[in-house]
C-alpha positions as YAML, in Angstrom:
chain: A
units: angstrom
residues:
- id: 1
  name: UNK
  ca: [11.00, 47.09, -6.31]
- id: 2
  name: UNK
  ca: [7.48, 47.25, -6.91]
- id: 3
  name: UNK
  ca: [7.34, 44.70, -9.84]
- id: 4
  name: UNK
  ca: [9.62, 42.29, -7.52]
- id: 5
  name: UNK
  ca: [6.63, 42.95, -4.90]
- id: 6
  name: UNK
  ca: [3.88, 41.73, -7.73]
- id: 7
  name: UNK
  ca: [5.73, 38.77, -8.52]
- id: 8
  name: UNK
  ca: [6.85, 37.94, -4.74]
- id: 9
  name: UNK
  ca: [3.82, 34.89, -4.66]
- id: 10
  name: UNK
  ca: [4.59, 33.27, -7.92]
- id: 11
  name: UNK
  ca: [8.18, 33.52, -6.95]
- id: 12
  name: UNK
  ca: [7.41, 31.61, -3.47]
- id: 13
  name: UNK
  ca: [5.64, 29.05, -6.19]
- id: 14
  name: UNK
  ca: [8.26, 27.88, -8.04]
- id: 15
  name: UNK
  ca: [10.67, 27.94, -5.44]
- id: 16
  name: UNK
  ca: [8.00, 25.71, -3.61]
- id: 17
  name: UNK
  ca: [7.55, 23.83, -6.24]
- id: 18
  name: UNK
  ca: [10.93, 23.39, -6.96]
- id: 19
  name: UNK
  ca: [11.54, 22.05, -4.35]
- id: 20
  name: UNK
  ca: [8.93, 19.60, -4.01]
- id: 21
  name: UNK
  ca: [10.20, 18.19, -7.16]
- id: 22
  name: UNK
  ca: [13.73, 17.89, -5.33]
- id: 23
  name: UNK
  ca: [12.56, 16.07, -2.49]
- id: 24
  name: UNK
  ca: [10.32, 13.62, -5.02]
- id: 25
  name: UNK
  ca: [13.68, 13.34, -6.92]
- id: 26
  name: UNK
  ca: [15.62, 12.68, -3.48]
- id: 27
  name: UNK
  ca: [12.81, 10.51, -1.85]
- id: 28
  name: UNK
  ca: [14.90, 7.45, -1.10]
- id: 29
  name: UNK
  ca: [17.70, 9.29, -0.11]
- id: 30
  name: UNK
  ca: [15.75, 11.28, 2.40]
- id: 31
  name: UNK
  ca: [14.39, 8.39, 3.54]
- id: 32
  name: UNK
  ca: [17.86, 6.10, 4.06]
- id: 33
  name: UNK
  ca: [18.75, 9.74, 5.48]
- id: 34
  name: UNK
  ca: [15.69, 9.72, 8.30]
- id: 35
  name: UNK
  ca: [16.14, 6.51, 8.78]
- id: 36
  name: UNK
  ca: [19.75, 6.14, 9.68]
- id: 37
  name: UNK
  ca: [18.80, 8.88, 12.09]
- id: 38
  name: UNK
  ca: [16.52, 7.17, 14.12]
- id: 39
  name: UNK
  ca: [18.44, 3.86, 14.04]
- id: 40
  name: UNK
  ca: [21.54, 5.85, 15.56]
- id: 41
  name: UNK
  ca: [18.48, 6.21, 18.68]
- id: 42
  name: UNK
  ca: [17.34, 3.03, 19.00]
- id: 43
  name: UNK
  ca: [19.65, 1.98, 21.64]
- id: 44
  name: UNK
  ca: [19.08, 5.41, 23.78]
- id: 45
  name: UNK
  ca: [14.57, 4.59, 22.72]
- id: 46
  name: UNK
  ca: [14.84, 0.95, 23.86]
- id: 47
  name: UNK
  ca: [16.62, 2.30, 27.37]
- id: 48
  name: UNK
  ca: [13.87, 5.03, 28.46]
- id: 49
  name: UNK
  ca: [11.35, 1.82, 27.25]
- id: 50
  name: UNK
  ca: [13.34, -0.66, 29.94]
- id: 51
  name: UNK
  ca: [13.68, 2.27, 32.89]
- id: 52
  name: UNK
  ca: [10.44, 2.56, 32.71]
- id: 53
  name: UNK
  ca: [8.99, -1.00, 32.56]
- id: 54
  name: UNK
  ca: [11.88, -1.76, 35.63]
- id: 55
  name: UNK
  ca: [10.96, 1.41, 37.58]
- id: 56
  name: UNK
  ca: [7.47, -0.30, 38.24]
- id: 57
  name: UNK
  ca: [9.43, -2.53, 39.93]
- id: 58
  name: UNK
  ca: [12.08, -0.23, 41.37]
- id: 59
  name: UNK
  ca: [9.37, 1.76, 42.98]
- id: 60
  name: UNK
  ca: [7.79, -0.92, 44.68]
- id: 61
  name: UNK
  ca: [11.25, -1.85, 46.63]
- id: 62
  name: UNK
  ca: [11.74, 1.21, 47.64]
- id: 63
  name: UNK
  ca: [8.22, 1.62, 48.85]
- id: 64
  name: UNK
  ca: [9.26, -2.11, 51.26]
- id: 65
  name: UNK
  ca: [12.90, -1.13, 51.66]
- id: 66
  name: UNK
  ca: [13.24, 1.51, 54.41]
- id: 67
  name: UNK
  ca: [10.85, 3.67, 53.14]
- id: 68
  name: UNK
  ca: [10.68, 6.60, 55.94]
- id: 69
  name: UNK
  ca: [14.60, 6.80, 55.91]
- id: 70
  name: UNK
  ca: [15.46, 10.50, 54.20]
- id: 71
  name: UNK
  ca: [19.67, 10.18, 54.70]
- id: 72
  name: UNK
  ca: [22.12, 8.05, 55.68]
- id: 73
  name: UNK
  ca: [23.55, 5.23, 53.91]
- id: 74
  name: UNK
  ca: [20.40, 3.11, 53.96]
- id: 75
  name: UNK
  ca: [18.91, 6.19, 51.63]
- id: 76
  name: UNK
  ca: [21.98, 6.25, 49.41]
- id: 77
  name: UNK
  ca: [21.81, 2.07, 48.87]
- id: 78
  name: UNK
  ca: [17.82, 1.94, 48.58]
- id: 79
  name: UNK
  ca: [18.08, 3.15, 44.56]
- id: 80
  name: UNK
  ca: [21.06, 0.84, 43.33]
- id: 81
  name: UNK
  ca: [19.38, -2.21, 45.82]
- id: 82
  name: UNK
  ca: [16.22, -1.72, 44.33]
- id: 83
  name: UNK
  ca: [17.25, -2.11, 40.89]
- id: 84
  name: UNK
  ca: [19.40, -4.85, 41.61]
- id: 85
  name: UNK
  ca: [16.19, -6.68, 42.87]
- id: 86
  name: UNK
  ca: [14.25, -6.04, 39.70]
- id: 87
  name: UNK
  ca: [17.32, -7.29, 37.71]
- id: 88
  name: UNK
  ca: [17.06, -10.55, 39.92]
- id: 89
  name: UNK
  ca: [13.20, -10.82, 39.45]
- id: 90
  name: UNK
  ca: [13.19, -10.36, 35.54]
- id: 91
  name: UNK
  ca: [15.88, -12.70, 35.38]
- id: 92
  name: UNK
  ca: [14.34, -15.33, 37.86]
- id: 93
  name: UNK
  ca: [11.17, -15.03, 35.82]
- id: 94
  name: UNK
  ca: [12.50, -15.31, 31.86]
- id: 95
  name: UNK
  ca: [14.94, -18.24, 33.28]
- id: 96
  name: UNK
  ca: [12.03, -20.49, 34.81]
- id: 97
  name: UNK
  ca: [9.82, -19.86, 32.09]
- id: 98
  name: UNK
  ca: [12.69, -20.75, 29.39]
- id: 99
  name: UNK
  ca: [14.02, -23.89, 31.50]
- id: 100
  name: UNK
  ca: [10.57, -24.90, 31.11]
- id: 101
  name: UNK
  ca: [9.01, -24.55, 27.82]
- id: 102
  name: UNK
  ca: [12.44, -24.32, 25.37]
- id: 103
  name: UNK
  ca: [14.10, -27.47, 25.98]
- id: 104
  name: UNK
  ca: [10.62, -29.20, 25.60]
- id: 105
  name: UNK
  ca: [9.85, -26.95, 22.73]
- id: 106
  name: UNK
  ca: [13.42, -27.79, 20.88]
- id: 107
  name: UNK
  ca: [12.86, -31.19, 21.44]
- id: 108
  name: UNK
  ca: [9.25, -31.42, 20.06]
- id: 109
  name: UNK
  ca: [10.46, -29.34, 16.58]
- id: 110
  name: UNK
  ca: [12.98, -32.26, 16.08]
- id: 111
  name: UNK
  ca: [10.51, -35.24, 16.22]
- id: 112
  name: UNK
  ca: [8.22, -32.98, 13.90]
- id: 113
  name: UNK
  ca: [11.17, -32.37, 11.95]
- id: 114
  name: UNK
  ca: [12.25, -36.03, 11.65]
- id: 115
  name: UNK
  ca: [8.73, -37.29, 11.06]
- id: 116
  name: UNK
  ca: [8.65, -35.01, 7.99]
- id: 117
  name: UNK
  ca: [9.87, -37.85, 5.44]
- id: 118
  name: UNK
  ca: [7.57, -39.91, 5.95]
- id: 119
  name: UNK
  ca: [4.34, -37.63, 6.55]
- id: 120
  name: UNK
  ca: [5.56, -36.72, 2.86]
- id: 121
  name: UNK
  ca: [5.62, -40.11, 1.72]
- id: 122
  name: UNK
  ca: [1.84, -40.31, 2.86]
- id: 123
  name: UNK
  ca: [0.83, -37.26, 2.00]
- id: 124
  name: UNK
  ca: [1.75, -37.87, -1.35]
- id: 125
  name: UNK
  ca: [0.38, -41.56, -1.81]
- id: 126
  name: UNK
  ca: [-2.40, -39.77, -0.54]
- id: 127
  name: UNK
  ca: [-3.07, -37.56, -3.64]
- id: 128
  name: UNK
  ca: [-1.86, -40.04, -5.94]
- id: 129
  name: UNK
  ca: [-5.22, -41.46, -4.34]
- id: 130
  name: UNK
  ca: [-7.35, -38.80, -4.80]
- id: 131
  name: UNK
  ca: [-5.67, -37.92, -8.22]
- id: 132
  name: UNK
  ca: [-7.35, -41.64, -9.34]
- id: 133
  name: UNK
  ca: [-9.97, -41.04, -7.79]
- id: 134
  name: UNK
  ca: [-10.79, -37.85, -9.45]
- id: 135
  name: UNK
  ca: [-9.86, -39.31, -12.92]
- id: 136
  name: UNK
  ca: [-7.04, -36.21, -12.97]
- id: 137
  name: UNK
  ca: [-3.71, -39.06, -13.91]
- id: 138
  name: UNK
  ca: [-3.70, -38.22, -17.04]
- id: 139
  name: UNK
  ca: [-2.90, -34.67, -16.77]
- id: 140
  name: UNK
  ca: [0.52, -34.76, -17.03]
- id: 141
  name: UNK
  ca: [1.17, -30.84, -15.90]
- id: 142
  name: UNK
  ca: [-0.75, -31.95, -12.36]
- id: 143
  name: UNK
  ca: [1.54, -35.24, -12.25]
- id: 144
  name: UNK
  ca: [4.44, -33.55, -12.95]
- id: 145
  name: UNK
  ca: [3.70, -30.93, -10.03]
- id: 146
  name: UNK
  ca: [2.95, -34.10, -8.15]
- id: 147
  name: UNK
  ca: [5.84, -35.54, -8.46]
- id: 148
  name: UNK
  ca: [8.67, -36.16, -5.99]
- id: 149
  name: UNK
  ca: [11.76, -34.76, -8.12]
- id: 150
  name: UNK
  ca: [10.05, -31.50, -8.66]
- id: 151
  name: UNK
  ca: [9.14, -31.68, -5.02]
- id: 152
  name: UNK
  ca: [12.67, -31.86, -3.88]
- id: 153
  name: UNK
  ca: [14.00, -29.38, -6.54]
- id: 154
  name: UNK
  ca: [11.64, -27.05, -4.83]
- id: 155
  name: UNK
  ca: [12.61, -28.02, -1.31]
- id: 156
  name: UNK
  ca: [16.35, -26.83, -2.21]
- id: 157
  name: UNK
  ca: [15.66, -24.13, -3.98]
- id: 158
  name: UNK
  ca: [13.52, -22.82, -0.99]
- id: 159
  name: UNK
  ca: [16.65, -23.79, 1.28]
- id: 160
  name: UNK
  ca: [18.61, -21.83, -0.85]
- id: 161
  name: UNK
  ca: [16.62, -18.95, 0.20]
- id: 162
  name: UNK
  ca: [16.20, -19.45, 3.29]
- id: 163
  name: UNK
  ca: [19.94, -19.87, 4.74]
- id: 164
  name: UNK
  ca: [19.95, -16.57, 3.35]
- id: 165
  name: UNK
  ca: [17.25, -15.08, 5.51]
- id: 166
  name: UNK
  ca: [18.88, -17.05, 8.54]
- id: 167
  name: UNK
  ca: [21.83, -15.38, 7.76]
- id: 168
  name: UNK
  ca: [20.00, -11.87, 8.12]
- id: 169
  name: UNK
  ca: [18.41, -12.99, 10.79]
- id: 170
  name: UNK
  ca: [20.80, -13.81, 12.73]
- id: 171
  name: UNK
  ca: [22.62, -10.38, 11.98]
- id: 172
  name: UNK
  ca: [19.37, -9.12, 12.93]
- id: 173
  name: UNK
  ca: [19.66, -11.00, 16.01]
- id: 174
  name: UNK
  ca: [23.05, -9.97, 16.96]
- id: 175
  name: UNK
  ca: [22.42, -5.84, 16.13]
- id: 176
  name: UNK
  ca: [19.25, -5.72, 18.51]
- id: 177
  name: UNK
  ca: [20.94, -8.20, 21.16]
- id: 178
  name: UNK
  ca: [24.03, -5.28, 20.90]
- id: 179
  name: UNK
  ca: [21.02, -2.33, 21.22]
- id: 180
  name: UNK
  ca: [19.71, -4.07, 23.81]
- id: 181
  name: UNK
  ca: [22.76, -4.11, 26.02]
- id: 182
  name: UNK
  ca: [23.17, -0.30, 25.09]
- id: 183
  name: UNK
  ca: [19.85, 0.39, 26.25]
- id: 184
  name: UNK
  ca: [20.08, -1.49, 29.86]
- id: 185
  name: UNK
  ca: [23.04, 0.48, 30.21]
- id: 186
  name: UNK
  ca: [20.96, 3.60, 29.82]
- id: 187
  name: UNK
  ca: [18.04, 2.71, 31.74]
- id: 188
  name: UNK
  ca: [20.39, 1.70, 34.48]
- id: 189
  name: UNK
  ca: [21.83, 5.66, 34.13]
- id: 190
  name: UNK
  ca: [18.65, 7.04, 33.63]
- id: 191
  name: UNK
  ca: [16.66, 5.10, 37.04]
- id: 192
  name: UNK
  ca: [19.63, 5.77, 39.30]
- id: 193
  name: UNK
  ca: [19.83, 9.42, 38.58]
- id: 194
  name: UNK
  ca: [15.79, 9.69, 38.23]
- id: 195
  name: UNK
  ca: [14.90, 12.67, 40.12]
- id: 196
  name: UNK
  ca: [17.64, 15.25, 38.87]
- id: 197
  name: UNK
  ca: [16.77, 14.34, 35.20]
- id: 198
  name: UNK
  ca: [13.49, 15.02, 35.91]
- id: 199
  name: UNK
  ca: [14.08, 18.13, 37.61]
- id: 200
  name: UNK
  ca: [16.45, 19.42, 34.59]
- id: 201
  name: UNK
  ca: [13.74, 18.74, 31.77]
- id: 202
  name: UNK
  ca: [10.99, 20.76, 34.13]
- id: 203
  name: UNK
  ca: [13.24, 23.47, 34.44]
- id: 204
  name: UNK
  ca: [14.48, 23.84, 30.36]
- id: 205
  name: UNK
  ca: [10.33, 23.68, 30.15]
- id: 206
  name: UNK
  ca: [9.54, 26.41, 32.35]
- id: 207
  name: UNK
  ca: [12.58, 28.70, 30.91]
- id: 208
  name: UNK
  ca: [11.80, 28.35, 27.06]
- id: 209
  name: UNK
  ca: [7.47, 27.57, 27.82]
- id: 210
  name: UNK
  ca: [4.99, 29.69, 29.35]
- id: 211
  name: UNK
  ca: [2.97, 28.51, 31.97]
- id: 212
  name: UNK
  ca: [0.25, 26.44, 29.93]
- id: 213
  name: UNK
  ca: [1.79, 25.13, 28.15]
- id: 214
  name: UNK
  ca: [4.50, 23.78, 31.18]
- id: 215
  name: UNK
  ca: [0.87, 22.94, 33.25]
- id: 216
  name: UNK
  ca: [-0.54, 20.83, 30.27]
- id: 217
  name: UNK
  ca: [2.77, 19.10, 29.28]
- id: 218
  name: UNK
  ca: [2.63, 17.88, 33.05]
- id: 219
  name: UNK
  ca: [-0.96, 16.96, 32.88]
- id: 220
  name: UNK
  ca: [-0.38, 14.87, 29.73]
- id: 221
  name: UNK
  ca: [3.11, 13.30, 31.23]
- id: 222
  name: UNK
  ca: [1.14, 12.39, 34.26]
- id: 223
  name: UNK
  ca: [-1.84, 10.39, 31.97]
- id: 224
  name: UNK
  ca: [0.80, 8.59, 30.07]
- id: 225
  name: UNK
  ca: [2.81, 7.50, 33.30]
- id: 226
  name: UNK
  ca: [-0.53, 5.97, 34.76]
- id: 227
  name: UNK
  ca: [-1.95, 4.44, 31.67]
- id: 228
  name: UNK
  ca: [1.45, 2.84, 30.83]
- id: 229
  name: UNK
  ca: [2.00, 1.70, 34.47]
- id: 230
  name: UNK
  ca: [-1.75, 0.20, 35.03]
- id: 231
  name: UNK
  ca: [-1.09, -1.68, 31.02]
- id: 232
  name: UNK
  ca: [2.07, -3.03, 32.31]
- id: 233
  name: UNK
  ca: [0.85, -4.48, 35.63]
- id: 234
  name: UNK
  ca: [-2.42, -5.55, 34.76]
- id: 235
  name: UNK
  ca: [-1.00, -7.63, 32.16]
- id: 236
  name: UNK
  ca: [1.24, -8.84, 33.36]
- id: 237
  name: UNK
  ca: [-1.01, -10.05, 36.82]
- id: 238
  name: UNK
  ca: [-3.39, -11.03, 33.56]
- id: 239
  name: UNK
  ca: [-0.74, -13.18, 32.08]
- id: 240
  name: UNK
  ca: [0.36, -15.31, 35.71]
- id: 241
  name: UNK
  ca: [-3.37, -16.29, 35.85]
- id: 242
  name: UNK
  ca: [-4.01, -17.33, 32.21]
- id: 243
  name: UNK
  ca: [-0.94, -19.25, 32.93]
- id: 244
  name: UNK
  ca: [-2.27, -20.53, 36.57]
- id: 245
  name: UNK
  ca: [-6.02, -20.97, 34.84]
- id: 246
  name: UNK
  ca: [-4.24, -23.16, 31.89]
- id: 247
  name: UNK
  ca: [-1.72, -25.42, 33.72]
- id: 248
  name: UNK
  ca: [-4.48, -26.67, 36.42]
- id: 249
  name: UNK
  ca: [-6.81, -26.99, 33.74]
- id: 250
  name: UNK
  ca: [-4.46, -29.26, 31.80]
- id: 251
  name: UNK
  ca: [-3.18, -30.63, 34.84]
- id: 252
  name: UNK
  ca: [-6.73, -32.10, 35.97]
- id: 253
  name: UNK
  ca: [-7.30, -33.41, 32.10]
- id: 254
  name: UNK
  ca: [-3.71, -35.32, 32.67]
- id: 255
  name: UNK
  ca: [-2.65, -33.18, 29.49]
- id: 256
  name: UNK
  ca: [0.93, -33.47, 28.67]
- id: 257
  name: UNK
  ca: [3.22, -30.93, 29.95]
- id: 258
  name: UNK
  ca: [1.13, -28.84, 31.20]
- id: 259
  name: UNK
  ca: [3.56, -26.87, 33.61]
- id: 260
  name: UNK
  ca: [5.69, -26.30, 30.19]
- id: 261
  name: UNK
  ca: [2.75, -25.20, 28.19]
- id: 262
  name: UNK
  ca: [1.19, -22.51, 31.43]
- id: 263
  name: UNK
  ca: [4.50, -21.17, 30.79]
- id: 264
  name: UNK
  ca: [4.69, -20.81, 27.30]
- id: 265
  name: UNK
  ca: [1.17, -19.46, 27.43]
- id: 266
  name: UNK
  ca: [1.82, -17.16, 30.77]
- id: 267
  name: UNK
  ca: [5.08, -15.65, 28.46]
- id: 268
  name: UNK
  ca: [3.57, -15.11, 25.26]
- id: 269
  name: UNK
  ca: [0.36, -13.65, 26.88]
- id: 270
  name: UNK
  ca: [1.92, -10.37, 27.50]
- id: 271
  name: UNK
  ca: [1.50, -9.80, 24.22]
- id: 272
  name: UNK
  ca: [-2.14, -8.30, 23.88]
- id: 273
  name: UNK
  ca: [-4.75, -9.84, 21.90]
- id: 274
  name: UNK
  ca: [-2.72, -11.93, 19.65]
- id: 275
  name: UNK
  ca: [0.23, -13.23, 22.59]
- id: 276
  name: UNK
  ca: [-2.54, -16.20, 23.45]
- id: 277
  name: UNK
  ca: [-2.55, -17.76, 20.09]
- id: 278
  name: UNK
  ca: [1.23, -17.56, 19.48]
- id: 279
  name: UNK
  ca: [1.27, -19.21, 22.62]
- id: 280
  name: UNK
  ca: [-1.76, -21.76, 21.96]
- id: 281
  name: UNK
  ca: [0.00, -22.77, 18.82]
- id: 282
  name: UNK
  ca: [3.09, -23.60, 20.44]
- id: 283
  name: UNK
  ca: [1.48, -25.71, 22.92]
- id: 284
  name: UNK
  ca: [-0.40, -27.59, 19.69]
- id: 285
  name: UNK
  ca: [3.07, -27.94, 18.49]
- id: 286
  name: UNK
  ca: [4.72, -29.70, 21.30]
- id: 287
  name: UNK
  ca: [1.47, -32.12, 22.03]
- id: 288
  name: UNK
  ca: [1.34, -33.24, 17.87]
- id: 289
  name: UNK
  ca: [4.42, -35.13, 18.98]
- id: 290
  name: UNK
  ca: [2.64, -36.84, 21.86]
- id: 291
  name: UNK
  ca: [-1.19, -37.56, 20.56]
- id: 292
  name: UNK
  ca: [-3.15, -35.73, 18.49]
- id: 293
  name: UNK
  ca: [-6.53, -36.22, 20.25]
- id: 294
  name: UNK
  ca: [-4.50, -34.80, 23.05]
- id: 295
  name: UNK
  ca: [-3.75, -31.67, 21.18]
- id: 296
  name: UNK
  ca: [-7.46, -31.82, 19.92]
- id: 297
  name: UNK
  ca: [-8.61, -31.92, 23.92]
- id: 298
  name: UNK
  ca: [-5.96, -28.70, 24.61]
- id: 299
  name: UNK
  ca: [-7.08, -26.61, 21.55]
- id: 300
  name: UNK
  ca: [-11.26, -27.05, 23.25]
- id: 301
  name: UNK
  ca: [-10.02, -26.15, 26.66]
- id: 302
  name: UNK
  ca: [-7.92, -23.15, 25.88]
- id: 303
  name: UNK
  ca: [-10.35, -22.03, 23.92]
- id: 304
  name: UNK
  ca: [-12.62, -22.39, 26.52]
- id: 305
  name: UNK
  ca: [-10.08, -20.05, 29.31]
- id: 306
  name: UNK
  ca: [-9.61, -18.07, 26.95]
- id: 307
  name: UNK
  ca: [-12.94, -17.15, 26.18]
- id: 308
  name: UNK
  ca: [-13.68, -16.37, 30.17]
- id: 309
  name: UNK
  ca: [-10.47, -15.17, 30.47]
- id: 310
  name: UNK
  ca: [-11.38, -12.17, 27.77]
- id: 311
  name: UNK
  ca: [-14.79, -11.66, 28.63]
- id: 312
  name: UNK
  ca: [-14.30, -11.76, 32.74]
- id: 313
  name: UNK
  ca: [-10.49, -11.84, 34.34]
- id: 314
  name: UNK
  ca: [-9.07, -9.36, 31.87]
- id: 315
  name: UNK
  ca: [-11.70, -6.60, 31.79]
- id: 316
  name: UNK
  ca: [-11.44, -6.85, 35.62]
- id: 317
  name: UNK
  ca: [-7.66, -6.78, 35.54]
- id: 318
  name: UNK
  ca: [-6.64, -3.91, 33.28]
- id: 319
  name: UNK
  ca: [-10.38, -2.68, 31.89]
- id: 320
  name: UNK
  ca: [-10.50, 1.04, 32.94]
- id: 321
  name: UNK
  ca: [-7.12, 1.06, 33.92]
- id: 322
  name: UNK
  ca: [-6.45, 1.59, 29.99]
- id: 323
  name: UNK
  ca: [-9.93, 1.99, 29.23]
- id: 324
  name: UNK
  ca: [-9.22, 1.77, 25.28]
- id: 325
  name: UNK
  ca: [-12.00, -0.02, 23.15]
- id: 326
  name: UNK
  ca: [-11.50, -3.54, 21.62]
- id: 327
  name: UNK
  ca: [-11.06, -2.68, 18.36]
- id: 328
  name: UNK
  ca: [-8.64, 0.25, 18.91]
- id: 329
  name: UNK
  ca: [-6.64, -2.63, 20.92]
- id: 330
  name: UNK
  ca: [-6.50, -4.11, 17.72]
- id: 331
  name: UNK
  ca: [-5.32, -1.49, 15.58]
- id: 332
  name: UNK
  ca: [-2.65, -0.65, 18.06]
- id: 333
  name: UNK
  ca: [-1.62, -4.42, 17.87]
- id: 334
  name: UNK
  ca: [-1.40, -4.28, 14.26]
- id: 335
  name: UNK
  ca: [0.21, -1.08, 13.52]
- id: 336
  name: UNK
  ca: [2.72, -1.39, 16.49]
- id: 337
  name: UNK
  ca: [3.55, -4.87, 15.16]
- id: 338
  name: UNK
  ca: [4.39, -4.14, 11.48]
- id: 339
  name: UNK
  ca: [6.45, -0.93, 13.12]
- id: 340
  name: UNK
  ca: [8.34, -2.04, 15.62]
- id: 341
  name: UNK
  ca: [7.55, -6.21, 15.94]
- id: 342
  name: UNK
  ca: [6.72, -7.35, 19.67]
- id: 343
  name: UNK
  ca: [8.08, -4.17, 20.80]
- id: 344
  name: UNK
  ca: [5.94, -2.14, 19.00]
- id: 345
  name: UNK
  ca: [2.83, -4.36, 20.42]
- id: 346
  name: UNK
  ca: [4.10, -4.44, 23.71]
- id: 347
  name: UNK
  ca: [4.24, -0.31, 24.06]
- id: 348
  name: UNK
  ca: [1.48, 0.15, 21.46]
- id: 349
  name: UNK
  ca: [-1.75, -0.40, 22.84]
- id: 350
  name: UNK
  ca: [-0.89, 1.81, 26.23]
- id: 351
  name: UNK
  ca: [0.83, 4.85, 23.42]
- id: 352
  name: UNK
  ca: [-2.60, 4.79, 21.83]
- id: 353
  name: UNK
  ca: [-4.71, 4.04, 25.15]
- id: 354
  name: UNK
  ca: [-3.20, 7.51, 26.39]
- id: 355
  name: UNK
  ca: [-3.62, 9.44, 23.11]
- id: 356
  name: UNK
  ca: [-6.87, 8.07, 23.06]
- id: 357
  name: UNK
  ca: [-7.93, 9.79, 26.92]
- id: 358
  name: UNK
  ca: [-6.11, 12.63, 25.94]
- id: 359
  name: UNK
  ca: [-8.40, 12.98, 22.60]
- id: 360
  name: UNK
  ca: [-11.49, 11.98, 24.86]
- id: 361
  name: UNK
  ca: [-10.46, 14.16, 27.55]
- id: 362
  name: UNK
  ca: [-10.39, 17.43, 25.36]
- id: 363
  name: UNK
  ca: [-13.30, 16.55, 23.17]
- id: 364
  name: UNK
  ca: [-15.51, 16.35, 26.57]
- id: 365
  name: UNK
  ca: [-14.18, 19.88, 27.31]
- id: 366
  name: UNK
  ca: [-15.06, 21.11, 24.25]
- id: 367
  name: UNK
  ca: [-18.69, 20.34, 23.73]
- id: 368
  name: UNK
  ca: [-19.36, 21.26, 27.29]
- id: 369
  name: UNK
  ca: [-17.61, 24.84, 26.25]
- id: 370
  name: UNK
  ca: [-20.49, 24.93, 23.48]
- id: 371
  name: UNK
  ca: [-22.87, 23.38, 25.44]
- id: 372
  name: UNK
  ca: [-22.28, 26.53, 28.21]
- id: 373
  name: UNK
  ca: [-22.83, 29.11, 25.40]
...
């Protein structure tokens, strides 16, 4: 028993090691494993993120809807009312923006599309041009590259490919349309039965926490509430006036579609930091087809809103409401983009805007700890 006792810690070793070499063995298959895991809670994920964008809304009904009535059947119909309303406004809102800007957008991909022939058949008398121009004809590996058959091989073999990622896309397409519908479902559940879920999860807390730990779980629920709810309304109020600011501007330089391209602009500008140019680049898209000096004339002026929209409306806006530096804006963009797509830059910035108070918040209590001693 005593040897066993010596050899305890090398024992615990190997095992250890053993089974490190196991899971580097099994990586992938952990991994698949983890992975399917989550994916089985993406629908129940995407519904908590939907309850809480809509209660924003939710609340604010209720707050105009009878709000000193505590029974009766005005109290009972205030919830489900409420929620039907911020159904109707969502709706309302994504169907005027997409009467507006898709149809024109559609239709300004197909001239582009159509034109394509012949901006090929310039482009490439073009470098035949330059090619005698730059004495480089008699390089028959350039000419070949140059030329139109190995042009049009390449073309198919690239459409090859790519009805192949349409295909995946659009089973991509249909999987998160089908989570999505889960998830409403959910979020529906979850607003209209708020208060008792809430009431459950602080009562499992308090039985199986102790008192600190139940005080600061509350204290950091209550910073991510606010810093989620002051993201989500100040960008959106952020995003009506970009959109406002952009179709007047356009409006007043007789731009082309400049209702259709506020919208576009207004939509994608929920999107922090990069939203605008997704948005911007659209709008260059659907005024190629028209003129390009008018596209050239958009590109200045957006630039120019843009520019007093980052340094002036927006700081004003959301600013210390989220009160997370520029850069870490960025890395929240970036990181919750290549995790999650426009999802994961939607709910990133105000996930790391609250860890980042939080972090603040405790490193400020800290030093003046030391500072006291």
């Amino acid at each position: 028993m005593e040897k066993f006792k010596y050899y305890k810690p090398l024992i615990g070793a190997i095992v250890l090691a053993g089974l490190m070499v196991l899971l580097a063995l099994r990586v992938s298959d952990i991994a698949n494993g983890v992975m399917a895991f989550i994916t089985a809670f993406i629908p129940l994920i995407l519904g908590g993120c939907i309850a809480f964008v809509l209660d924003i809304l939710v609340v604010r009904y209720e707050r105009w809807l009878w709000p000193s009535i505590k029974k009766g059947w005005k109290y009972k119909m205030r919830r489900p009312l409420s929620l039907i309303l911020s159904f109707i406004t969502i709706s309302l809102i994504i169907y005027f923006i997409a009467r507006m800007a898709v149809p024109q957008l559609i239709h300004s991909l197909s001239l582009i599309v159509a034109a394509m022939p012949q901006l090929y058949v310039d482009f490439q008398t073009w470098l035949y041009q330059l090619s005698s121009t730059l004495g480089i004809t008699n390089n028959q590996t350039i000419m070949d590259t140059l030329n139109g058959e190995s042009v049009v091989n390449y073309s198919r073999e690239l459409g090859t490919k790519g009805g192949a990622y349409v295909v995946d896309a659009m089973g991509n397409i249909l999987s998160w349309a089908f989570n999505i519908m889960l998830g409403i479902i959910f979020a529906i559940y979850m607003l209209l039965d708020k208060e008792r879920l809430l009431g459950q999860f602080k009562r499992i807390l308090k039985a199986y926490a102790s008192d600190a730990i139940v005080e600061h779980a509350s204290y950091v629920s209550r910073v991510a509430i606010q810093t989620f709810s002051n993201f989500f309304v100040g960008q959106f109020i952020d995003a009506i006036i970009l959109g406002l600011m952009v179709g007047i501007t356009l409006w007043l330089f007789n731009i082309s579609y400049a209702t259709t391209i506020a919208c576009v602009l207004g939509l994608t500008a929920l999107i922090p930091m990069l939203g605008f140019y997704i948005g911007a680049i659209m709008g260059g898209i659907i005024l190629l087809t028209v003129s390009p000096m008018e596209a050239l004339i958009y590109i200045i002026i957006v630039e120019v809103l843009h520019q007093v929209e980052t340094n002036f409306i927006y700081p004003a806006i959301v600013g210390d409401s989220v009160g997370l530096p520029g850069l870490w804006v960025f890395a929240a963009v970036i990181i919750g983009g290549s995790l999650a797509g426009v999802t994961g830059m939607l709910i990133g910035v105000p996930l790391i805007a609250t860890l980042y108070k939080l972090l603040m918040t405790d490193v400020e209590r800290r030093l003046s700890f030391y500072e006291d001693v």
